[in-house]
C-alpha positions as YAML, in Angstrom:
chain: A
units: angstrom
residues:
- id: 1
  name: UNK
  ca: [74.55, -18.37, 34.78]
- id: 2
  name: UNK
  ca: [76.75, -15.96, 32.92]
- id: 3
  name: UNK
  ca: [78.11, -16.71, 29.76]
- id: 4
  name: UNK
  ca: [81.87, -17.53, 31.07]
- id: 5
  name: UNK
  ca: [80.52, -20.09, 33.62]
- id: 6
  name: UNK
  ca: [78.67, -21.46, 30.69]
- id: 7
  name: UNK
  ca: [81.59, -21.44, 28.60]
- id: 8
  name: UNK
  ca: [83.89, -22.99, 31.37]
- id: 9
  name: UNK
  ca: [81.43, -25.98, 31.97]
- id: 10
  name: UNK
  ca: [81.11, -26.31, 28.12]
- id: 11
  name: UNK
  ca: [76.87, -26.37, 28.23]
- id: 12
  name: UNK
  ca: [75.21, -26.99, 25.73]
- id: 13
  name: UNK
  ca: [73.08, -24.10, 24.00]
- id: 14
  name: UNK
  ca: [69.96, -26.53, 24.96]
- id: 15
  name: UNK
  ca: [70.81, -26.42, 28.54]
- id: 16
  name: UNK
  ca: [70.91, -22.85, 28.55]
- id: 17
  name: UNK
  ca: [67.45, -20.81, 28.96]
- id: 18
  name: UNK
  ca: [67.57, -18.22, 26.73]
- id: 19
  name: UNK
  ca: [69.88, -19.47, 23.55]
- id: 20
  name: UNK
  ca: [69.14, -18.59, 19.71]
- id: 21
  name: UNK
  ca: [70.63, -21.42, 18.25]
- id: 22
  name: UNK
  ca: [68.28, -20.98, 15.02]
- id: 23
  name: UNK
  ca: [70.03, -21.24, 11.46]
- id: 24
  name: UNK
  ca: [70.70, -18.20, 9.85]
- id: 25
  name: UNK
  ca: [71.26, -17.42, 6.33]
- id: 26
  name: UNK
  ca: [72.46, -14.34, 4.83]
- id: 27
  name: UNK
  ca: [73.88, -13.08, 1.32]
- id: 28
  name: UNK
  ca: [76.10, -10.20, 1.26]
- id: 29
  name: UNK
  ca: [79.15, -8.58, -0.46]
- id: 30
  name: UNK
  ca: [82.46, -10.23, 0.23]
- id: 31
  name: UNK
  ca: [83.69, -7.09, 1.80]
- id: 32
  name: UNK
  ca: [80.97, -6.97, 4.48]
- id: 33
  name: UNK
  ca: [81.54, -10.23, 5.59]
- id: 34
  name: UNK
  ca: [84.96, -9.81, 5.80]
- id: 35
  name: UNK
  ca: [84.65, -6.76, 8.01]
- id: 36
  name: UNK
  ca: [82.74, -8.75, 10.22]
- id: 37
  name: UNK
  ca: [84.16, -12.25, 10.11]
- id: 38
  name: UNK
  ca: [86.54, -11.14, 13.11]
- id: 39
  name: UNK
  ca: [83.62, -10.28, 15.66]
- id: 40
  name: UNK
  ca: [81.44, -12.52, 14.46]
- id: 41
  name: UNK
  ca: [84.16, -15.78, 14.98]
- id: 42
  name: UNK
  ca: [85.34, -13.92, 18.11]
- id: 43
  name: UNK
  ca: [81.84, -14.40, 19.51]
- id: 44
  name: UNK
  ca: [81.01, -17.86, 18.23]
- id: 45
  name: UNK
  ca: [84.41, -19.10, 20.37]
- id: 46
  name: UNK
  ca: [82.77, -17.58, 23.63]
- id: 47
  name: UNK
  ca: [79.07, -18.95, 22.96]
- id: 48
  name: UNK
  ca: [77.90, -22.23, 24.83]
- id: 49
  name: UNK
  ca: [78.08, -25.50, 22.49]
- id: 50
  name: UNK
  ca: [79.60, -25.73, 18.76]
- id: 51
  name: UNK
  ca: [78.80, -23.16, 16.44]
- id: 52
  name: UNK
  ca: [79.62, -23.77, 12.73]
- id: 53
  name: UNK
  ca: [79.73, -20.94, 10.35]
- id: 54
  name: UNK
  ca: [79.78, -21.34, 6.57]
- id: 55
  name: UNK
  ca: [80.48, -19.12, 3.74]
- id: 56
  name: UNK
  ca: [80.22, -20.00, -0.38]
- id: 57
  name: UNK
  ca: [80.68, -18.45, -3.32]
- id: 58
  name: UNK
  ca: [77.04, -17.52, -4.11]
- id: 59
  name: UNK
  ca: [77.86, -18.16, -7.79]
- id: 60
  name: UNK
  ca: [79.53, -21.46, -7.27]
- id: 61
  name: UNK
  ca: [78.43, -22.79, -3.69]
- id: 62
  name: UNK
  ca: [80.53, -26.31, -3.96]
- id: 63
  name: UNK
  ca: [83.94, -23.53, -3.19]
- id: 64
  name: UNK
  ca: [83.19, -23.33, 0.49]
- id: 65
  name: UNK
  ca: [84.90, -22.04, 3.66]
- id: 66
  name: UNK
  ca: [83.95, -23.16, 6.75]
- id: 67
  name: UNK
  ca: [84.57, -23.10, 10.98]
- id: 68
  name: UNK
  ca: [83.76, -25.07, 13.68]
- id: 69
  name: UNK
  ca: [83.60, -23.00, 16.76]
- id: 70
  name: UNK
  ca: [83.83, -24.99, 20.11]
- id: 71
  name: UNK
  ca: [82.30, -23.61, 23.66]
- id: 72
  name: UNK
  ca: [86.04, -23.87, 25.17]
- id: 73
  name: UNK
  ca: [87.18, -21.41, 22.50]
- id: 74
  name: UNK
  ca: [89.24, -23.40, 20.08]
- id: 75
  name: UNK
  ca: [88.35, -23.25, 16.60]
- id: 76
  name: UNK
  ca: [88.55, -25.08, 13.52]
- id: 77
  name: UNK
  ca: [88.56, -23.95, 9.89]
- id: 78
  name: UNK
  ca: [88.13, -25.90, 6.40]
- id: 79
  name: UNK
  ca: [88.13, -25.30, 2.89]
- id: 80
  name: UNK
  ca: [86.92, -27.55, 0.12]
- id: 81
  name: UNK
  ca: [89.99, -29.75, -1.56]
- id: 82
  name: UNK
  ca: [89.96, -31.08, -4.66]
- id: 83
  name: UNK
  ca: [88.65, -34.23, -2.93]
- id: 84
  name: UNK
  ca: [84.94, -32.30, -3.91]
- id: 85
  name: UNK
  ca: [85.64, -30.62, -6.57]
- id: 86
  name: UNK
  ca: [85.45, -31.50, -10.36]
- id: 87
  name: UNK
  ca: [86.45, -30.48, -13.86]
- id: 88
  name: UNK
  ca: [87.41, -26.93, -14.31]
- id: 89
  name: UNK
  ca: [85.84, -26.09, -10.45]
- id: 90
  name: UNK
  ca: [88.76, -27.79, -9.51]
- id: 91
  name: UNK
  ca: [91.62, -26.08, -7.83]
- id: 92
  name: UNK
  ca: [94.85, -26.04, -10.06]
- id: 93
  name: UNK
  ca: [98.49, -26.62, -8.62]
- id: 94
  name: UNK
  ca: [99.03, -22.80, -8.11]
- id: 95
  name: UNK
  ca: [95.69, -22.37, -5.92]
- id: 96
  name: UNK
  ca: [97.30, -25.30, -4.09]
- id: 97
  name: UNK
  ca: [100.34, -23.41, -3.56]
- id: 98
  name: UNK
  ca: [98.31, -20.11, -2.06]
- id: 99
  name: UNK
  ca: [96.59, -22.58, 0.07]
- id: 100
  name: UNK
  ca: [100.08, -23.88, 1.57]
- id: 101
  name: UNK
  ca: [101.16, -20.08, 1.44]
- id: 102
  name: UNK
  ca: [98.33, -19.13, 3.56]
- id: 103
  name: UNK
  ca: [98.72, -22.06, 6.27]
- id: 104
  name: UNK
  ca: [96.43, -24.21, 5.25]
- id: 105
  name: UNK
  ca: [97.32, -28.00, 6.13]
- id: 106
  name: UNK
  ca: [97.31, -30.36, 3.10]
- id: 107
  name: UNK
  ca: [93.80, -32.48, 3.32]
- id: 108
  name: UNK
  ca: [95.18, -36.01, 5.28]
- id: 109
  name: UNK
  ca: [92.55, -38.65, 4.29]
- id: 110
  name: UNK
  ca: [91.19, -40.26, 6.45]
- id: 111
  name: UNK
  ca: [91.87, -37.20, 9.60]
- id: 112
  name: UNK
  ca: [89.94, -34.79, 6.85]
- id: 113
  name: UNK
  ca: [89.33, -34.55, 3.04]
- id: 114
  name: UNK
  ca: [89.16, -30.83, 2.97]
- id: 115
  name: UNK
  ca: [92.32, -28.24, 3.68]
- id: 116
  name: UNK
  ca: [92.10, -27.42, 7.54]
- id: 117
  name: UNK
  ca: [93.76, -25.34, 10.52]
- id: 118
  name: UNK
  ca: [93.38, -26.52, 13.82]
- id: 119
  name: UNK
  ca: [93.48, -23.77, 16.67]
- id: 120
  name: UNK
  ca: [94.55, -26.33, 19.42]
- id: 121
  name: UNK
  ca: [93.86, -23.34, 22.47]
- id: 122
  name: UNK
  ca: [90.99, -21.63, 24.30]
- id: 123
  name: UNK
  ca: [92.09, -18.50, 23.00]
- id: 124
  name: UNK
  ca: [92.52, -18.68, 19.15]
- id: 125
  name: UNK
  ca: [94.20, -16.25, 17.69]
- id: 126
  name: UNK
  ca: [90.95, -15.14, 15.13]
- id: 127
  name: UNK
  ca: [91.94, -12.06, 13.61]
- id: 128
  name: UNK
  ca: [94.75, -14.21, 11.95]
- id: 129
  name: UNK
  ca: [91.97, -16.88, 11.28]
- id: 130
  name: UNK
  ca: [89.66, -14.20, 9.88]
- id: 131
  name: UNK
  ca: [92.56, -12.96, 7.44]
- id: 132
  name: UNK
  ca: [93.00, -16.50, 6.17]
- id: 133
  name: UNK
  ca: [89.54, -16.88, 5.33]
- id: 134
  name: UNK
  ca: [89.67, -13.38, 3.64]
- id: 135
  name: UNK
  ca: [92.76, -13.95, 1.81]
- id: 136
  name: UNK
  ca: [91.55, -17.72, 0.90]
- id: 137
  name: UNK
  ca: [87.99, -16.37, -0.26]
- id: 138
  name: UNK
  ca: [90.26, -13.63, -2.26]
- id: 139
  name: UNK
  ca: [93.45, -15.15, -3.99]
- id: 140
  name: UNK
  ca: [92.26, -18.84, -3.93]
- id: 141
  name: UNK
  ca: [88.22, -18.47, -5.08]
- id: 142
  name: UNK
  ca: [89.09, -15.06, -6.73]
- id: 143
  name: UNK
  ca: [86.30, -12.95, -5.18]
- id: 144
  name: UNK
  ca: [86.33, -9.42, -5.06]
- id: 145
  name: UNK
  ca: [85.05, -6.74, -2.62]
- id: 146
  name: UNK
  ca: [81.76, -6.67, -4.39]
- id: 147
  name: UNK
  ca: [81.47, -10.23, -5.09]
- id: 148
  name: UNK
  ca: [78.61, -12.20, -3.20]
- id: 149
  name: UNK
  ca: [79.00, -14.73, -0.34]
- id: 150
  name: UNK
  ca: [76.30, -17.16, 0.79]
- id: 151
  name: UNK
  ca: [76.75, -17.23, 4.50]
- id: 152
  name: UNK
  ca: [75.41, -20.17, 7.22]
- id: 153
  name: UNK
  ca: [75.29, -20.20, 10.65]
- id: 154
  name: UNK
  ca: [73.83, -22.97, 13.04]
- id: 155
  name: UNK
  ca: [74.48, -24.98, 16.05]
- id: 156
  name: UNK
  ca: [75.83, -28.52, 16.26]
- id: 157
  name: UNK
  ca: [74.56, -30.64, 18.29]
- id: 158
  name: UNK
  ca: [77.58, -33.17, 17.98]
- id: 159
  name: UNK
  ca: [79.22, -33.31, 21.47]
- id: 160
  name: UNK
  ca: [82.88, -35.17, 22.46]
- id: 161
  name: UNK
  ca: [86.69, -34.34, 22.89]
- id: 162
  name: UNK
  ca: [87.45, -30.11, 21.62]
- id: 163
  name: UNK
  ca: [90.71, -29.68, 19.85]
- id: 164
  name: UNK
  ca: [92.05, -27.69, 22.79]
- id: 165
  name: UNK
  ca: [91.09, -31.15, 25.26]
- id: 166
  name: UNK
  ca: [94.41, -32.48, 24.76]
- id: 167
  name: UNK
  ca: [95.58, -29.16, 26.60]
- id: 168
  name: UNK
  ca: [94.94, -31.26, 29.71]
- id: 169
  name: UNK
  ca: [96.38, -34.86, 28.52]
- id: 170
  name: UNK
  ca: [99.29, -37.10, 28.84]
- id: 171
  name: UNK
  ca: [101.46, -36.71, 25.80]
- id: 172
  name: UNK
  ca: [100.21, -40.06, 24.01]
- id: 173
  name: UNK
  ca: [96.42, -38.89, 24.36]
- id: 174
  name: UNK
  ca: [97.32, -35.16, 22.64]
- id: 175
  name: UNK
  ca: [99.42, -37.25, 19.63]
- id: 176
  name: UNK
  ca: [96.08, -39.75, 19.33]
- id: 177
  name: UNK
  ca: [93.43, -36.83, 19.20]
- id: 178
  name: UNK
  ca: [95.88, -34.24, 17.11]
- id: 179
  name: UNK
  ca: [95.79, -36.93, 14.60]
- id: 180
  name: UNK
  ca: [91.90, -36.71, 13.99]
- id: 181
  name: UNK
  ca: [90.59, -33.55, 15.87]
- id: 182
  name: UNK
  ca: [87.82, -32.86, 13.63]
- id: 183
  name: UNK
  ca: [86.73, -36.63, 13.26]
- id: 184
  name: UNK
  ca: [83.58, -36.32, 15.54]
- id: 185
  name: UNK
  ca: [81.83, -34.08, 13.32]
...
């Protein structure tokens, strides 16, 4: 079955014969895995199942970034809030503001605890994601080029509704799941 079929009928990577869904951990300079993030989100969108991909400060792993990539293409991204975070780790009222500036939405306890954009479509728009993430890594976490990031990747095996489900619903269902896409993870 090619990989579009796959993706169309949303399989899971266990239903498909020859899928690496393996964890994989890397640590690399900030600049690498910004020249990559692109490709490397581009790809997770088109793979079978839910891909999540993390990346940390290596110095202080509780500032996090993170995406959820779903097998019909849309795409969700997270960064820690304040929610987490404690003492001086904590982000001040200007890192707030960047946040906002970037397009971050405000965490929305109970929906999510963490800032968050939602990419409600099959085709997300991830170079924009991918220069949120860099920017957010950047002006919000204050890495540099050189700095380290500890990076995850792994499969999810949770399974349900996508973000870009309520593409296909009456107006009531897309207001009830736009109010807590992200709640099945």
């Amino acid at each position: 079955m090619e990989v579009e079929a796959q993706r169309e009928a949303c399989l899971a990577p266990s239903l498909v014969s020859d899928w690496d869904d393996a964890r994989q951990e890397w640590v690399l300079p900030l600049g690498r895995f910004e020249s990559a993030l692109e490709d490397l989100l581009r790809r997770l969108c088109r793979r079978p199942g839910r891909w999540i991909l993390i990346a940390e400060d290596n110095v202080r792993r509780h500032h996090f970034w993170q995406s959820l990539a779903f097998g019909d293409g849309s795409l969700v991204t997270e960064t820690v809030s304040n929610h987490y975070l404690e003492g001086e780790d904590r982000w001040t009222p200007e890192e707030d503001r960047r946040l906002l500036a970037l397009g971050w939405e405000c965490p929305q306890p109970p929906r999510t605890t963490n800032w968050i954009n939602v990419e409600y479509t099959t085709c997300p728009a991830v170079d924009e994601v991918a220069k949120r993430a860099a920017a957010t890594l950047r002006l919000v976490f204050g890495l540099e080029h050189g700095d380290e990031v500890y990076v995850k990747m792994f499969g999810s095996p949770i399974r349900g509704d996508t973000p870009a489900a309520c593409l296909g619903t009456s107006a009531d269902q897309q207001v009830a799941r736009q109010t807590n896409p992200v709640a099945e993870r």
